[in-house]
C-alpha positions in Angstrom: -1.5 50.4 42.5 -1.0 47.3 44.3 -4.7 47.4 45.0 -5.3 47.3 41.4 -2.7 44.8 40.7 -4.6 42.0 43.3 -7.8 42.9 41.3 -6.9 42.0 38.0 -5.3 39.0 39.2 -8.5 37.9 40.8 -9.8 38.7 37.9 -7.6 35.6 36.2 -9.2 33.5 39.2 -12.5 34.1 38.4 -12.8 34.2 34.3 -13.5 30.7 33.7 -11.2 29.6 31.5 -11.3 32.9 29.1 -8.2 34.8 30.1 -7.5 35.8 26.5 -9.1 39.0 26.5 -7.3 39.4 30.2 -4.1 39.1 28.9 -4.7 41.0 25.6 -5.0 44.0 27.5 -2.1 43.6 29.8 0.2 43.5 26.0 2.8 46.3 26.5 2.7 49.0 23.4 5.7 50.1 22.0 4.8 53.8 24.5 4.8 51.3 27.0 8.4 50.0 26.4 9.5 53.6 25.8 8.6 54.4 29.4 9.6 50.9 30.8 13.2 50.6 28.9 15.9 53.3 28.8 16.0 54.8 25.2 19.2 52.7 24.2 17.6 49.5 25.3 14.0 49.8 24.1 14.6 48.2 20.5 16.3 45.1 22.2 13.8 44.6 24.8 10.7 44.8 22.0 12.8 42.7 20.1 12.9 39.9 23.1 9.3 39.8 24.1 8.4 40.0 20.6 8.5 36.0 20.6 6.7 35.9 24.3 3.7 37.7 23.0 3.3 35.5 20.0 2.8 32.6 22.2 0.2 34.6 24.5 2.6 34.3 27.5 0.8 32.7 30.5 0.0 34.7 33.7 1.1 32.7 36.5 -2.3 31.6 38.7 -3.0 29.0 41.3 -6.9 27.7 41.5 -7.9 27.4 44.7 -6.0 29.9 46.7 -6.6 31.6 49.7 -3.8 33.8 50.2 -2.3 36.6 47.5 0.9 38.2 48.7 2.0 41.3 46.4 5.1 43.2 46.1 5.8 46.2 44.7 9.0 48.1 43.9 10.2 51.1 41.9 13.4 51.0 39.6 15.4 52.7 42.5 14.7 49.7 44.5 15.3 47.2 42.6 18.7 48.6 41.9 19.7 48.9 45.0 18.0 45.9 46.2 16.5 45.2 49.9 13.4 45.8 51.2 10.3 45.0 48.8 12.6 44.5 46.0 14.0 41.2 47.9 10.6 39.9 47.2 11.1 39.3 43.7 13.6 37.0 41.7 17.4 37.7 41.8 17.5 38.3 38.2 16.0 41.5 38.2 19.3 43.0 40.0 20.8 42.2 36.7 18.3 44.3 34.5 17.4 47.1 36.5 20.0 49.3 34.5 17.7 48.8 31.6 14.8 50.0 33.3 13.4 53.5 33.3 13.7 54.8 36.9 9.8 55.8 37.7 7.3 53.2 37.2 6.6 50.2 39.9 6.9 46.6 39.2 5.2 44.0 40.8 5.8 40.5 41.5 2.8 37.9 43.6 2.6 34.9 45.1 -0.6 32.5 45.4 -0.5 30.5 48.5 -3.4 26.8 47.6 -5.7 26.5 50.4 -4.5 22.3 50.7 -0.9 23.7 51.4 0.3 22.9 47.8 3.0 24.3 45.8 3.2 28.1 46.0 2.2 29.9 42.2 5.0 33.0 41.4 4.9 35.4 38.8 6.4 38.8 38.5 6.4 41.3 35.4 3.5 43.7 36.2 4.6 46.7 35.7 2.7 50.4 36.6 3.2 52.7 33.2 0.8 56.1 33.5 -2.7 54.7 34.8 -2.2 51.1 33.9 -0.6 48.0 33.6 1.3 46.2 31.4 3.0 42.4 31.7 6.5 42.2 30.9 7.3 38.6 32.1 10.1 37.2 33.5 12.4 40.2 32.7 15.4 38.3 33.5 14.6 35.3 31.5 13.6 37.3 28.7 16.4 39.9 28.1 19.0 37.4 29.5 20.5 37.7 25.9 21.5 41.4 26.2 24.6 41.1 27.2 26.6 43.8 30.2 27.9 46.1 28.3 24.1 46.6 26.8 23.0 46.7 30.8 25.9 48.6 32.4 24.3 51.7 33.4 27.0 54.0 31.9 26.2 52.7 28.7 22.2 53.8 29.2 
């Protein structure tokens, strides 16, 4: 999966400028938030990246790179934090009770070959035989508020 994951962001590297059709495919259906989100979060979450996916949400890139490090991390990890799952940003501690135990997430970083700025993004997820792009988790459903996140409540 990870294998796959570093190919189609490659893929972002090398498509000239016409991402669009890139990113079109990565969209999450609503069988895809069904199997990402637990049942009593799924309307809230489609809700929230409802707006994102108007705007065609970017994919995080770097031109010129010569190093792509990957993570990957089930739900269980992420909850319990550690190992790959400290790879990725703090916030998703905060909505792994929303998440479906089961499928992976992944988060990358693109290291420029002149020692610039490191490029992060995180929101791939692994649902069935594909993947979908649910950025910035945290960000996004920040306005669900604990008692929508407690896990007791999922």
């Amino acid at each position: 999966m990870l294998e796959t994951a570093r190919l189609l962001l490659s893929c972002f590297l090398d498509a000239a400028g016409d991402t669009d059709s890139l990113l079109a495919a990565l969209r999450p259906t609503l069988d895809d938030y069904l199997l990402v989100f637990r049942r009593q979060i799924v309307a809230q979450a489609y809700a929230a990246y409802q707006p994102v996916w108007a705007e065609a949400p970017a994919l995080p890139v770097a031109r010129g790179v010569t190093t792509l490090e990957l993570a990957g991390a089930s739900v269980e990890e992420l909850r319990r934090g550690g190992g790959a799952a400290a790879r990725f940003p703090s916030a998703y501690a905060r909505v792994a009770p929303a998440l479906r135990p089961g499928p992976t997430w992944v988060c990358w970083t693109f290291r420029a070959l002149d020692g610039g700025p490191e490029v992060k993004g995180d929101g791939l997820v692994a649902v069935d035989d594909h993947l979908v792009y649910f950025p910035q988790p945290g960000r996004t459903l920040a306005g669900l508020t604990h008692e929508n996140l407690t896990p007791g409540r999922l």
